[in-house]
VEXMIDO-810896 format. One line per 10 residues: for each residue x, y, z of N, C-alpha, C. Coordinates in Angstrom, 1 decimal. Layout:
X,Y,Z,X,Y,Z,X,Y,Z; ... $
This chain:
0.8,-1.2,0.0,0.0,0.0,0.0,0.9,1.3,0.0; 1.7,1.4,0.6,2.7,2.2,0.7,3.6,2.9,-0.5; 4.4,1.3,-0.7,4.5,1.7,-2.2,4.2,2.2,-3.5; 2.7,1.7,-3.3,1.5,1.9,-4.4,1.6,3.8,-4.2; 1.5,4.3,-2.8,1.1,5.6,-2.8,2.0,6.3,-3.2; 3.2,5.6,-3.0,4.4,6.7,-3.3,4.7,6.8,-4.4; 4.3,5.9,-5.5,4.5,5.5,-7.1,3.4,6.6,-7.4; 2.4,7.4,-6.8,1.3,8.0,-7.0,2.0,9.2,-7.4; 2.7,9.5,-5.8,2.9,10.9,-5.7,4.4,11.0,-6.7; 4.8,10.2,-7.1,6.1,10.5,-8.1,5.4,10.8,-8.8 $
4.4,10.1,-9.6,3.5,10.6,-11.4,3.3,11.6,-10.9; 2.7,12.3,-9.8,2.0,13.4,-9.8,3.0,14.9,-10.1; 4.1,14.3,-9.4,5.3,15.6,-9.6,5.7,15.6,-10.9; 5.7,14.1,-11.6,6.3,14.4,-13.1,5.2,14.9,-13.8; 4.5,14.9,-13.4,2.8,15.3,-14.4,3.1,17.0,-13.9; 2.9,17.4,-13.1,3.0,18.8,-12.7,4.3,19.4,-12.8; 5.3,18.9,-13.2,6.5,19.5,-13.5,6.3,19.5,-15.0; 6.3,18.6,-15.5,5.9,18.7,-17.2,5.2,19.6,-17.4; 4.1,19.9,-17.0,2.9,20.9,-17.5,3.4,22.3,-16.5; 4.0,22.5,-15.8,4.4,24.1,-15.7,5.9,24.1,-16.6 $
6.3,23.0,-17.3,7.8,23.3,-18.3,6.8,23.6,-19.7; 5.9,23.3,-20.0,5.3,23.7,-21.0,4.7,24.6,-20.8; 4.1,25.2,-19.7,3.6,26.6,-19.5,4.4,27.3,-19.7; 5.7,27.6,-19.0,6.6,28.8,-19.3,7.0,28.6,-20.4; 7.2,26.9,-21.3,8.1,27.6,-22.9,6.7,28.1,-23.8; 5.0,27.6,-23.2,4.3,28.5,-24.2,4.4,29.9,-24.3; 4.5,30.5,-22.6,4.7,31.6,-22.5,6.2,32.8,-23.0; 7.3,32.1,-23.1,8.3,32.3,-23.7,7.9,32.5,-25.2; 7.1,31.4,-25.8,7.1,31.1,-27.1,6.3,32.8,-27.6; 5.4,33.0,-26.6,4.4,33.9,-26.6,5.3,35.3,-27.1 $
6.1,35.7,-25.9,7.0,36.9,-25.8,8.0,36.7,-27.1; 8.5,35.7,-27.6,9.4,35.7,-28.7,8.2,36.2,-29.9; 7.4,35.8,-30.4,6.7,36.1,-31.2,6.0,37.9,-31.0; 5.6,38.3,-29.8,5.1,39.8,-29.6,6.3,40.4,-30.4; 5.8,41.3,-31.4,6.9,42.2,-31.8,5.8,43.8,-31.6; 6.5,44.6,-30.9,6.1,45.6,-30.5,5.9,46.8,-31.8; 5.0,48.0,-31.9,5.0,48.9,-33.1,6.5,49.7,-33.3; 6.5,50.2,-34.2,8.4,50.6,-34.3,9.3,50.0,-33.5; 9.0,48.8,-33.8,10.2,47.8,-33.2,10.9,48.4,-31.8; 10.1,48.8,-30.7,10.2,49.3,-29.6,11.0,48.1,-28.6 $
11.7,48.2,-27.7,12.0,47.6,-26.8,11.4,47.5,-25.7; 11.5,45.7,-25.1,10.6,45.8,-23.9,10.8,47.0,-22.6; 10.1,46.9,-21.7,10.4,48.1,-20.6,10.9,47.1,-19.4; 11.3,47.3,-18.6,11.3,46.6,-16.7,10.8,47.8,-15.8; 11.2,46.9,-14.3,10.7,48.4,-13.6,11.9,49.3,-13.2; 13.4,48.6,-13.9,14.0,49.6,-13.7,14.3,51.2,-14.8; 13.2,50.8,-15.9,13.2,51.7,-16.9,12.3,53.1,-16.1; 11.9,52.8,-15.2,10.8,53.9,-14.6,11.5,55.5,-14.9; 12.3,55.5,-14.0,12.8,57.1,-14.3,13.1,57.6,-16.2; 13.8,56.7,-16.7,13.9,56.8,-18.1,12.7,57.2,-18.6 $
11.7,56.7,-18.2,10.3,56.8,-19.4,9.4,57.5,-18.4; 10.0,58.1,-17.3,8.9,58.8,-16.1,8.3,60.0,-16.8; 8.5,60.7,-17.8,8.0,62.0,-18.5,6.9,61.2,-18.9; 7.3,60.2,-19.8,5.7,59.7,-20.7,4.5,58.8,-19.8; 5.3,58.3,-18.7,4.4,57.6,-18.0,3.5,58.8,-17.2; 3.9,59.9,-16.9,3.4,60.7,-16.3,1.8,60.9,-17.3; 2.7,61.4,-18.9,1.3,61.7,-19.3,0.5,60.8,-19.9; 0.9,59.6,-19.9,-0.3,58.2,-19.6,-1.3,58.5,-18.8; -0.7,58.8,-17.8,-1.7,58.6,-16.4,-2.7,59.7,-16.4; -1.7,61.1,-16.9,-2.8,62.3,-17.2,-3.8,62.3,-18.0 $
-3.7,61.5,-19.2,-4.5,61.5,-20.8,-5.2,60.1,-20.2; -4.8,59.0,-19.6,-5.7,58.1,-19.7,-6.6,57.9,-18.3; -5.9,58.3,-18.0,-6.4,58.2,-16.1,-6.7,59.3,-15.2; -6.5,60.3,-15.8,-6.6,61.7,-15.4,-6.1,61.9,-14.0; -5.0,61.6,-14.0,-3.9,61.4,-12.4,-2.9,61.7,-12.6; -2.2,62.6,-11.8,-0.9,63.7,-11.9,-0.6,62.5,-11.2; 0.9,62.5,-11.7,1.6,61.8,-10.6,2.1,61.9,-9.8; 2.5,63.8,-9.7,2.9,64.4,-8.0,1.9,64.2,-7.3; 0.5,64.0,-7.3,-0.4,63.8,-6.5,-0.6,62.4,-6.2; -0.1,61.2,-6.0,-0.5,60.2,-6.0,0.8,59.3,-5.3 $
1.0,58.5,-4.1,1.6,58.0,-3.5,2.9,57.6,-4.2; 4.0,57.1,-3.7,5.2,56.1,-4.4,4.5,54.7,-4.2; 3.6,53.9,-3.4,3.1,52.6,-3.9,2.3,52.6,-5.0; 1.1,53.3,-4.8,0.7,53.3,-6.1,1.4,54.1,-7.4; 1.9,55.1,-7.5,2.7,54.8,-8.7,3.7,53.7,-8.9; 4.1,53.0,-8.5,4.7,51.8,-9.0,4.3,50.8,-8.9; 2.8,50.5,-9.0,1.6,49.4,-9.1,1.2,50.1,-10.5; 1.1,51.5,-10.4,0.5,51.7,-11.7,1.4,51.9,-13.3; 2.9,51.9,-12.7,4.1,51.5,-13.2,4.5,50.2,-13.9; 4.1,49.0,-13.0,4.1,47.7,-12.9,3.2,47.2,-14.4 $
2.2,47.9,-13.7,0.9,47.2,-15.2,1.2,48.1,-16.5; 2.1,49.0,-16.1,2.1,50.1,-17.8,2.6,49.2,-17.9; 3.9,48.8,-18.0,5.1,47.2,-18.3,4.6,46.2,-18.7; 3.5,46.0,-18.1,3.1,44.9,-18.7,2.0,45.3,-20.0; 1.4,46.1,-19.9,1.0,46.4,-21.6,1.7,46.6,-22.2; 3.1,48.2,-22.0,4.0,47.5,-22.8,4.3,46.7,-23.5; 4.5,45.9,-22.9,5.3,44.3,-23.7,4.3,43.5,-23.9; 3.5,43.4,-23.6,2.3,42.9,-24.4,2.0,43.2,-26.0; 2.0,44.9,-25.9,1.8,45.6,-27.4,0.4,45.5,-27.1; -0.4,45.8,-25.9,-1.7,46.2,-25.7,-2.0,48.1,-25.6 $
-1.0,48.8,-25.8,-0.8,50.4,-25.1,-1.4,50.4,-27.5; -1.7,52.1,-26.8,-1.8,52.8,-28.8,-0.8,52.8,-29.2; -1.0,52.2,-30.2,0.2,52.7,-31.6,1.0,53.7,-30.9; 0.4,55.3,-31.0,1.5,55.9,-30.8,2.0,56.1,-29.5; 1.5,55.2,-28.0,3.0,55.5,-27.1,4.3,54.9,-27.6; 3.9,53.9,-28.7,5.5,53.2,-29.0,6.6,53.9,-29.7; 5.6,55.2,-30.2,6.4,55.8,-31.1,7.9,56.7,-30.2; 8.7,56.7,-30.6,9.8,57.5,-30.5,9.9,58.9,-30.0; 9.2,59.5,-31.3,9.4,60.9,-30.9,8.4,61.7,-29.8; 7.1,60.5,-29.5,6.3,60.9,-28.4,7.2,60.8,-27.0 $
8.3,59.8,-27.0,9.3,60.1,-25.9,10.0,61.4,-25.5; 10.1,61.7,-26.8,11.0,63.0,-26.9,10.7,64.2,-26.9; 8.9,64.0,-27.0,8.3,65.1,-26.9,7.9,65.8,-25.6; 7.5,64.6,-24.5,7.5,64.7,-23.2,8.7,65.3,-22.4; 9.6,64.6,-23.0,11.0,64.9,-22.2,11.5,66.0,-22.3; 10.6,67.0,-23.2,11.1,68.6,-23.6,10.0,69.1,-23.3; 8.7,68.7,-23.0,7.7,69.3,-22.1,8.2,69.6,-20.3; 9.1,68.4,-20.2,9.3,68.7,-18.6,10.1,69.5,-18.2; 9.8,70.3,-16.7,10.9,70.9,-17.1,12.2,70.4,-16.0; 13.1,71.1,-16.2,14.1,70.8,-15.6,14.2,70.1,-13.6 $
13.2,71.0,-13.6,13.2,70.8,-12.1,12.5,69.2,-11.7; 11.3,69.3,-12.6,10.5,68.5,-12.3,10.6,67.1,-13.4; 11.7,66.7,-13.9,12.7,65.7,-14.5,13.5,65.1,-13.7; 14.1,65.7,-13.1,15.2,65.4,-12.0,14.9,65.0,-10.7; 13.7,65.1,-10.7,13.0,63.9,-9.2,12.7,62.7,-9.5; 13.2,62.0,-8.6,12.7,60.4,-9.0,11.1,59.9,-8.4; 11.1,59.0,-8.0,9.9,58.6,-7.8,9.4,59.3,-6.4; 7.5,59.9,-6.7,6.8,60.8,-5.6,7.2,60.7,-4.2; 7.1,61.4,-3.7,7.2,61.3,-2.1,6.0,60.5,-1.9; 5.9,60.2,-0.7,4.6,59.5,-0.1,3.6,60.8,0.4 $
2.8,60.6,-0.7,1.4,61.4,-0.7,-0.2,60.3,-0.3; -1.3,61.2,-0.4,-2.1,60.5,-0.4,-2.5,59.9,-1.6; -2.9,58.6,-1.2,-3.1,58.0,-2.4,-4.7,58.4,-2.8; -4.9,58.1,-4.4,-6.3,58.4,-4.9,-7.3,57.8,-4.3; -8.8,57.7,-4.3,-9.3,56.8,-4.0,-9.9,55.7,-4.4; -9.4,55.6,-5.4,-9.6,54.5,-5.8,-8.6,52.9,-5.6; -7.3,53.8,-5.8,-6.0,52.5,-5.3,-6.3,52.6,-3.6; -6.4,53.6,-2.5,-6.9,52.8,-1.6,-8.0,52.1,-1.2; -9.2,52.2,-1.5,-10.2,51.2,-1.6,-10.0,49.8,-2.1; -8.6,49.3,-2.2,-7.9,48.4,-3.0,-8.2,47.6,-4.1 $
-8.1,49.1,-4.9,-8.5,48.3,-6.6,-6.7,47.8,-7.1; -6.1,48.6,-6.2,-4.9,48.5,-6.8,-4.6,46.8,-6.8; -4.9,46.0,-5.9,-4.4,44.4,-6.3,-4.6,44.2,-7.6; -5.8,45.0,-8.6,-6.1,44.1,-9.6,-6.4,45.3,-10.5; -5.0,45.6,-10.7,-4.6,46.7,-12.2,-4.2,46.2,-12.9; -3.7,44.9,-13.1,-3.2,44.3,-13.8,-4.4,43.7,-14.7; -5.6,43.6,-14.4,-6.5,43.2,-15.6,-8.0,43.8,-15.0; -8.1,44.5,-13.8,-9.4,44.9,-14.1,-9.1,47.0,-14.5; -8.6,47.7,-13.4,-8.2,48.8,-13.7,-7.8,49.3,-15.0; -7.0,48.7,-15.5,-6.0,49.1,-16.5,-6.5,48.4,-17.8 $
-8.0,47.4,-17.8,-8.7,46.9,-19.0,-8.9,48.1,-19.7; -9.4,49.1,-19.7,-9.7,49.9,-20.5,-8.6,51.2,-21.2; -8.8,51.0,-22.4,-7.8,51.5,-23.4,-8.0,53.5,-23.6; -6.9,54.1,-23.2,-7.8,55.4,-23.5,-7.3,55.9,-25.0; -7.9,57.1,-25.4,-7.5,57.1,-27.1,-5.6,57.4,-27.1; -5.3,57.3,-28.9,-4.3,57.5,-28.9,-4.3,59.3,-29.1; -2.7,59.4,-28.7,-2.3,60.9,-28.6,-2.2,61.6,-29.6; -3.4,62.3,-29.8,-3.4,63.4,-31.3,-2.3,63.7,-31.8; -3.0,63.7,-33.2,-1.8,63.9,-34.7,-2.3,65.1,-35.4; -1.3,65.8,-36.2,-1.8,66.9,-37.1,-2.9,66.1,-38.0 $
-3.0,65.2,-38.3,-4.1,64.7,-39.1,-5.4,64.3,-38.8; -5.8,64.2,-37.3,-6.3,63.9,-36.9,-7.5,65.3,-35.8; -6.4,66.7,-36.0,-7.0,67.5,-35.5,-8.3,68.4,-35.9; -9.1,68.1,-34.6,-10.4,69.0,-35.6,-10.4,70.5,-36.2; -11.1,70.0,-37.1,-11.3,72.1,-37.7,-12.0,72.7,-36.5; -11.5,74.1,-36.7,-12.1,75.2,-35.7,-13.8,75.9,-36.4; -14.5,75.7,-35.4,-15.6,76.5,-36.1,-16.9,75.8,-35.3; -17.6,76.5,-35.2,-19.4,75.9,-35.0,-19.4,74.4,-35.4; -20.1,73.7,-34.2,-20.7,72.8,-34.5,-22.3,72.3,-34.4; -22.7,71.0,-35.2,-24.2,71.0,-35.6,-24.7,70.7,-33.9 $
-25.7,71.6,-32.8,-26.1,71.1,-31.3,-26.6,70.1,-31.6; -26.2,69.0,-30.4,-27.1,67.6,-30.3,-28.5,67.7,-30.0; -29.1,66.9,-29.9,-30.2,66.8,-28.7,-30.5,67.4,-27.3; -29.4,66.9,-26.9,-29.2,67.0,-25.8,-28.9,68.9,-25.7; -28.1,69.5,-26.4,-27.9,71.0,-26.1,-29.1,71.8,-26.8; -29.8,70.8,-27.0,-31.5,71.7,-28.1,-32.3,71.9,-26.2; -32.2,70.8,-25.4,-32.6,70.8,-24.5,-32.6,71.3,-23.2; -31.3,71.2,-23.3,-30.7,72.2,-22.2,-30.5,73.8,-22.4; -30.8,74.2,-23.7,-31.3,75.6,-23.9,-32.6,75.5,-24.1; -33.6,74.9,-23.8,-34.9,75.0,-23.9,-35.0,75.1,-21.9 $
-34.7,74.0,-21.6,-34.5,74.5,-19.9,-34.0,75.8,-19.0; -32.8,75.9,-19.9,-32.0,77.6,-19.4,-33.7,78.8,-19.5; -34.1,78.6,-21.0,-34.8,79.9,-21.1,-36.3,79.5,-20.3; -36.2,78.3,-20.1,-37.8,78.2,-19.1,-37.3,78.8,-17.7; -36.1,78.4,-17.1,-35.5,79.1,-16.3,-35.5,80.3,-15.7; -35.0,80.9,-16.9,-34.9,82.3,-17.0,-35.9,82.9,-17.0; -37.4,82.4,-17.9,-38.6,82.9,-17.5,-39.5,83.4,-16.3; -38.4,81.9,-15.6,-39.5,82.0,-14.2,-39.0,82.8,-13.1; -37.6,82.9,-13.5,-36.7,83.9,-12.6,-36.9,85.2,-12.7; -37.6,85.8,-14.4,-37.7,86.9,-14.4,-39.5,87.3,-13.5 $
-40.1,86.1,-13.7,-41.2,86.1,-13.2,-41.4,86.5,-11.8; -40.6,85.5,-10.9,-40.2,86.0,-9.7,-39.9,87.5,-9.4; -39.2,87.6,-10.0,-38.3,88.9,-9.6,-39.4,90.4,-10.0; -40.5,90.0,-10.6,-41.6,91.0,-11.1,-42.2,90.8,-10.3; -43.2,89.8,-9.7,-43.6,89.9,-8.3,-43.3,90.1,-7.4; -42.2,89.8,-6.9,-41.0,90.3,-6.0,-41.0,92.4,-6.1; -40.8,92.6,-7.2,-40.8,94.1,-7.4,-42.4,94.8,-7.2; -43.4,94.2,-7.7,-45.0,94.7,-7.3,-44.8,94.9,-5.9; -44.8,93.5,-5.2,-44.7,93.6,-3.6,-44.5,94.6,-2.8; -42.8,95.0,-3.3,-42.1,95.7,-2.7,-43.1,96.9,-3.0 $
-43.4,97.0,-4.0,-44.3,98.5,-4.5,-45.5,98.6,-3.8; -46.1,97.8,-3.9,-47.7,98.0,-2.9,-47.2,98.2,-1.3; -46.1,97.6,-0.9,-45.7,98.1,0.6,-45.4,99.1,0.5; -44.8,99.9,-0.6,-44.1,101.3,-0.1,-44.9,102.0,-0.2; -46.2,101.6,-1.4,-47.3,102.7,-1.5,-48.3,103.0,-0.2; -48.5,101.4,0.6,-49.4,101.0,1.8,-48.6,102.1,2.5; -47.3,102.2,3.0,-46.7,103.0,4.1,-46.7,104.2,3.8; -46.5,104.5,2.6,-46.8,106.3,2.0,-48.1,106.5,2.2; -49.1,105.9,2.4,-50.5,106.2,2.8,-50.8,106.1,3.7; -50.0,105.2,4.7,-50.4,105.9,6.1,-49.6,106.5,6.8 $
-48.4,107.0,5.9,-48.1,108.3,6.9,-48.7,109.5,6.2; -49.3,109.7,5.1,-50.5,110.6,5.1,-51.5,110.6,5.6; -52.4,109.2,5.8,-53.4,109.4,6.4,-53.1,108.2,7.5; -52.6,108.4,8.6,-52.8,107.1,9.6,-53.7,106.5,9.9; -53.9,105.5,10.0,-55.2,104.5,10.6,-55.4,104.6,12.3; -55.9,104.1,12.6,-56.2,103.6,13.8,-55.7,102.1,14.4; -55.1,101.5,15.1,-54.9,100.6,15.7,-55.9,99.5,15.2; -55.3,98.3,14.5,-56.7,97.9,13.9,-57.0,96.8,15.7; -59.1,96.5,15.8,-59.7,96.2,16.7,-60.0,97.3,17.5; -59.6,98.4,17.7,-59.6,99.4,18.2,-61.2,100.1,17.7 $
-61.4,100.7,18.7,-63.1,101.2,18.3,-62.5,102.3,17.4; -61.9,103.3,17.6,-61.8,104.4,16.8,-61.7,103.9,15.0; -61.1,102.8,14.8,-60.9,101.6,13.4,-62.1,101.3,13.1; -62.9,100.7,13.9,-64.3,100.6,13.5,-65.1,101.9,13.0; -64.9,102.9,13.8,-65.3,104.2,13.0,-65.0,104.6,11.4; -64.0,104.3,12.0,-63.3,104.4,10.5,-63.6,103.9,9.4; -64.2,102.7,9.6,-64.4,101.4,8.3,-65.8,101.7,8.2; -66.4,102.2,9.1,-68.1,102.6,8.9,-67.6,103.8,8.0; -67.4,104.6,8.6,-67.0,106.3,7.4,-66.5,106.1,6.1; -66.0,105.2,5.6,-65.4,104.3,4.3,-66.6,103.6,3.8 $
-67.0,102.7,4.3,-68.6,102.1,3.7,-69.7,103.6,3.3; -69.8,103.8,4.6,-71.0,105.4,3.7,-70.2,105.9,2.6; -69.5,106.7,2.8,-68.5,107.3,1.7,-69.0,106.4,0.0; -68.6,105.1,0.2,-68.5,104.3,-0.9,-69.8,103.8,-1.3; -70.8,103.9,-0.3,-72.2,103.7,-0.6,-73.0,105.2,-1.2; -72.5,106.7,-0.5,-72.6,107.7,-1.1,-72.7,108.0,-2.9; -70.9,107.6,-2.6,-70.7,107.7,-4.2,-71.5,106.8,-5.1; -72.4,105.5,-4.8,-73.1,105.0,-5.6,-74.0,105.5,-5.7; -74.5,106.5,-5.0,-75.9,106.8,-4.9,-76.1,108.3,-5.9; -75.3,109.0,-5.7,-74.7,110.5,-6.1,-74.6,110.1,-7.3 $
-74.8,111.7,-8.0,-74.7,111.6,-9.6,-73.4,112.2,-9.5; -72.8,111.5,-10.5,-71.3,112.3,-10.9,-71.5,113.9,-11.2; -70.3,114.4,-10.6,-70.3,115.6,-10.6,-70.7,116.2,-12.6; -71.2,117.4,-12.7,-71.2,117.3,-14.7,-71.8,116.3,-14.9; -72.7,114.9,-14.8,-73.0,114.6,-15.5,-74.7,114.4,-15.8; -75.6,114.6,-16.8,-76.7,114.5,-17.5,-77.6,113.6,-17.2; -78.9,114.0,-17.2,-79.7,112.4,-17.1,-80.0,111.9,-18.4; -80.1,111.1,-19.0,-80.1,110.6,-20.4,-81.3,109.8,-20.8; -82.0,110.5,-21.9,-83.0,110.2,-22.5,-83.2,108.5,-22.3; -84.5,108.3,-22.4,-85.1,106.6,-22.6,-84.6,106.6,-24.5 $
-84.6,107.2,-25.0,-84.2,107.1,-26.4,-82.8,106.3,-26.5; -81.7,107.3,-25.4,-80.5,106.9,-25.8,-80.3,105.2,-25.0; -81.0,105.3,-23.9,-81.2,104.2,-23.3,-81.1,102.9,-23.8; -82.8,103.0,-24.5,-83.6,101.7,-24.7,-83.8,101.9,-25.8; -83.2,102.7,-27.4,-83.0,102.5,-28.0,-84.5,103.9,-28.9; -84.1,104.0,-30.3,-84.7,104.9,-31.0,-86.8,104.7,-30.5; -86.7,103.5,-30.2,-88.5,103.1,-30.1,-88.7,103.3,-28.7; -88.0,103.0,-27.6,-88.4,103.9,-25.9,-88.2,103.0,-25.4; -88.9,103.1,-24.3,-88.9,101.9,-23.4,-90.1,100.6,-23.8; -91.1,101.2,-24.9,-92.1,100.4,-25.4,-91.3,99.6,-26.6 $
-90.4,100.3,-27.1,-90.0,99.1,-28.0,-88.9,98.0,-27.9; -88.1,98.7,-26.6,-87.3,97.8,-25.7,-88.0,96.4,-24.9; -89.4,96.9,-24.8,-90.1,95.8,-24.2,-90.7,94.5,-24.5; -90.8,95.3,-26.2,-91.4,94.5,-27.1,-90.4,93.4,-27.6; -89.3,93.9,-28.1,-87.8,93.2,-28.2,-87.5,91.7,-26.8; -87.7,92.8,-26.1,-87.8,91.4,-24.7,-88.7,90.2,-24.6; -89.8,90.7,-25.4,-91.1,89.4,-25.3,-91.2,88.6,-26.8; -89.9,89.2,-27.6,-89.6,88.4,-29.0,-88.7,87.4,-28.8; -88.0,87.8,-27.9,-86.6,87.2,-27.4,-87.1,85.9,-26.8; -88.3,85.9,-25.7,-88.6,85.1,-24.6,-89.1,84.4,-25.4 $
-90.3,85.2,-26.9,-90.7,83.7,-27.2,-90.1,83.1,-28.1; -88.9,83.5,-28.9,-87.9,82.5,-29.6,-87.6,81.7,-28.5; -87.4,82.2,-27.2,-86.9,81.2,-26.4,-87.8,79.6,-25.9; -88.8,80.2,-26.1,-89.9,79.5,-25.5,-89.7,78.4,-26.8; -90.0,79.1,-28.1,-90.2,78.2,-29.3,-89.0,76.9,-29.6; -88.0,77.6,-29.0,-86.9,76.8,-29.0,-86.8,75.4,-28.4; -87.3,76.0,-26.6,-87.6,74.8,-25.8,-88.7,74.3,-26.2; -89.8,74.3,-27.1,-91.0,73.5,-27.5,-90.2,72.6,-28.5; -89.3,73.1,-29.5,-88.9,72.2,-30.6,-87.9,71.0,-29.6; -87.0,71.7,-28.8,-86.7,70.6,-28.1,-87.3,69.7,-27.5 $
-88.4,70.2,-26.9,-89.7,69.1,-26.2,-90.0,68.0,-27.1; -90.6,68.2,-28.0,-91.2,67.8,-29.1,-90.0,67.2,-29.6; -88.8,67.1,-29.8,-87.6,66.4,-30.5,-87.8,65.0,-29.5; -87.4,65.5,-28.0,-87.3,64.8,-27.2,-88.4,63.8,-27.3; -89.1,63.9,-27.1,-90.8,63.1,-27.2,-90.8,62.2,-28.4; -90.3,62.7,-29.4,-89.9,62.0,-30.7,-89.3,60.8,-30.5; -88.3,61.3,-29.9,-86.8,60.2,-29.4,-87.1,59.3,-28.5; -88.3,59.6,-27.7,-88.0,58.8,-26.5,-89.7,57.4,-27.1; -90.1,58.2,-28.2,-91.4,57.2,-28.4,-90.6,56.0,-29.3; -89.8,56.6,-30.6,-88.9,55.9,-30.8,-88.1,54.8,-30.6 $
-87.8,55.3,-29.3,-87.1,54.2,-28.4,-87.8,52.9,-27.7; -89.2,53.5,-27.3,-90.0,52.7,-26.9,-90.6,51.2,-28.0; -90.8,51.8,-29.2,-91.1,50.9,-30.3,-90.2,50.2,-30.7; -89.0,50.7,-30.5,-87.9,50.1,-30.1,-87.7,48.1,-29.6; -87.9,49.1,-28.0,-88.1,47.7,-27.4,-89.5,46.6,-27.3; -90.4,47.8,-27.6,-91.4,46.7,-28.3,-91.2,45.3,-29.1; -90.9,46.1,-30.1,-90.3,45.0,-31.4,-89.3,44.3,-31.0; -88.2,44.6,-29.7,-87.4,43.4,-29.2,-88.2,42.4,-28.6; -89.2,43.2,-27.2,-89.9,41.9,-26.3,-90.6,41.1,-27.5; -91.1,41.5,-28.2,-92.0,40.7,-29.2,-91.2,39.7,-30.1 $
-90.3,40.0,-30.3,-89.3,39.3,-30.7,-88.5,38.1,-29.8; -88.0,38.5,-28.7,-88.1,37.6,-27.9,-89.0,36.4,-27.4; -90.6,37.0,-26.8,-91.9,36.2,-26.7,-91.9,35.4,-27.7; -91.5,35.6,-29.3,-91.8,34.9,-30.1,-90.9,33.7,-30.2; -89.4,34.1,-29.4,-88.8,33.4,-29.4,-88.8,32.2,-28.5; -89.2,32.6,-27.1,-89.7,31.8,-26.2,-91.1,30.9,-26.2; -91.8,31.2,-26.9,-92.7,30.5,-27.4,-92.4,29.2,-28.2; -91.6,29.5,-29.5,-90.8,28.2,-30.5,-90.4,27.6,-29.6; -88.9,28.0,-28.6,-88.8,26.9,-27.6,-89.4,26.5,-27.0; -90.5,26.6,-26.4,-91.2,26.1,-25.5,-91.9,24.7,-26.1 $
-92.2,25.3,-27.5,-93.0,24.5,-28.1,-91.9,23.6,-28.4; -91.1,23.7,-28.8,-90.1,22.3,-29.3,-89.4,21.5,-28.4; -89.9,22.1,-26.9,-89.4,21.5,-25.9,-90.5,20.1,-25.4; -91.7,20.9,-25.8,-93.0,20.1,-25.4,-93.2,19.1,-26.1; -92.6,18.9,-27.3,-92.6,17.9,-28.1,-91.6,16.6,-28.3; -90.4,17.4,-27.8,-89.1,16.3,-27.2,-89.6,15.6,-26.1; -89.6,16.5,-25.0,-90.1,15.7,-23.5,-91.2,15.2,-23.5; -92.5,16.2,-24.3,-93.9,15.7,-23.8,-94.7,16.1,-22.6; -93.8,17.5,-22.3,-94.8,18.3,-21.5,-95.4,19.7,-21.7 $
C-alpha cells in the first residue's frame, strides 16, 4: 500500500512539473513572437525614471492622475501594469512611437525631470479602496484614445447642437422665465408696501380692533355707498331714447317678449324632439320583447314535443 502511494505521488510531480515546463516555454514562445509597433523595446521596472515624462502623461491622458499627486506605492503598481501592456503591445500605436518620448521629455521641465519617484502622498481613492491588487487586468482593462496627430485635429468653427444642447437651452430659457417672473412679483410687492406705508403716513389708521378703526371702516362704507348713490359731478340724465334705444322703453319691451318667445319656441322644438326620441325608443323595445316572446314561445314549443310536457 505504501509503495503503491508513493509511485502515485512521483507521477503526480512528473505530471505537474511537465505541465508548468510547458507553461513557461508556451509563454516564452508567446514573448518571442510579440513584436512591439516601431520595433520598440521591452520596458522593466528599472526603466521607470527613463520613461517617467511619458508615463506621467499616460496617467494624465488616460487616467486623469498627476503623478505628484499620487503616493510612491501606487505609482509603482501603476508603473508595474504600464510594463506589462508594454510588452504585451496592448498600449496605442502611438505611445511606441519614438518621438512621443521625446516630446514629453522637452515638455518637462528641468526641475521636475530630475525627481525620482513621488514622495509618499495621499493616495487616490480608488488605489486605496484596494483596486490596486487588480490593475493588472481589471483597472487598467480599459484603453484610453491615442495621442493626437496633425491629421487627426479638428477644424475650428461651429458645431451641428445635439439633442441633448437643443434641451438644455430649452430649460435655461424656461429658467430664465420664471426667474424673471419671480423677480416681477418680488418688485409689485415691494411696491404695494411702499405705497401701503406712503399712505399711512399721510393718512394714519387707527390701531386695527380698536373702536376708533371701526369708525373708520363705517366712514369708508357710507362714503362708498354715497358715491353710488350720487350723480357724478357734470353729469346728465339721459333720454329713454339713448337708453332703450330709437323706439323707448315700449320698443325695448317689445324686443324682450320676442326674445322670450324664440326662447320659449326653441324649448318646444326641443320638447317635441325629445318626445320623438324617446317614443322611438319605446317601439324600439317593443319589437325586441315581441321578438323575444316569439322566441320563447318556439322553444317552448319544441321542448313540449321532445319531453312531452
Amino acid at each position: 500500500m505504501e509503495v503503491h502511494s508513493a509511485e502515485h505521488r512521483s507521477k503526480r510531480r512528473r505530471t505537474s512539473g511537465s505541465q508548468s515546463r510547458s507553461t513557461d516555454t508556451h509563454n516564452d514562445a508567446l514573448k518571442r513572437t510579440t513584436r512591439l509597433p516601431f520595433n520598440a523595446t521591452e520596458l522593466s521596472k528599472a526603466d521607470f525614471d527613463e520613461y517617467r515624462s511619458m508615463f506621467a502623461s499616460y496617467l494624465k491622458l488616460q487616467k486623469q492622475l498627476d503623478i505628484n499627486d499620487i503616493s510612491r506605492e501606487e505609482a509603482k503598481g501603476r508603473w508595474k501594469s504600464f510594463v506589462k501592456k508594454w510588452n504585451r503591445g496592448e498600449l496605442a500605436e502611438g505611445w511606441y512611437d519614438p518621438e512621443i518620448k521625446r516630446k514629453t521629455v522637452r515638455s518637462i521641465t528641468p526641475s521636475s525631470s530630475s525627481k525620482a519617484l513621488p514622495t509618499p502622498k495621499r493616495a487616490s481613492p480608488k488605489y486605496r479602496t484596494g483596486i490596486s491588487k487588480s490593475t493588472d487586468s481589471d483597472e487598467d482593462a480599459e484603453y484610453g484614445p491615442s495621442l493626437p496627430t496633425s491629421s487627426t485635429r479638428a477644424m475650428p468653427g461651429p458645431t451641428i447642437p445635439s439633442m441633448q444642447d437643443l434641451e438644455l437651452r430649452n430649460e435655461l430659457a424656461v429658467d430664465d422665465t420664471l426667474h424673471q417672473q419671480k423677480e416681477l412679483y418680488y418688485e409689485r410687492k415691494l411696491d404695494r408696501k411702499r405705497q401701503k406705508e406712503h399712505l399711512e403716513e399721510i393718512v394714519p389708521r387707527a390701531e386695527p380692533g380698536t373702536r376708533e378703526r371701526q369708525l373708520e371702516k363705517k366712514r369708508e362704507k357710507a362714503d362708498q355707498m354715497r358715491s353710488f348713490r350720487d350723480k357724478s359731478p357734470g353729469a346728465t340724465e339721459a333720454a329713454d331714447a339713448e337708453v332703450y334705444g330709437e323706439d323707448g322703453i315700449e320698443g325695448f319691451k317689445a324686443k324682450k317678449r320676442d326674445v322670450e318667445k324664440k326662447k320659449n319656441e326653441r324649448e318646444l322644438r326641443k320638447e317635441e324632439l325629445w318626445r320623438a326620441r324617446a317614443k322611438e325608443r319605446e317601439e324600439r323595445l317593443e319589437q325586441h320583447r315581441a321578438k323575444e316572446d316569439k322566441t320563447m314561445d318556439m322553444l317552448k314549443a319544441l321542448a313540449r314535443e321532445r319531453f312531452g310536457r
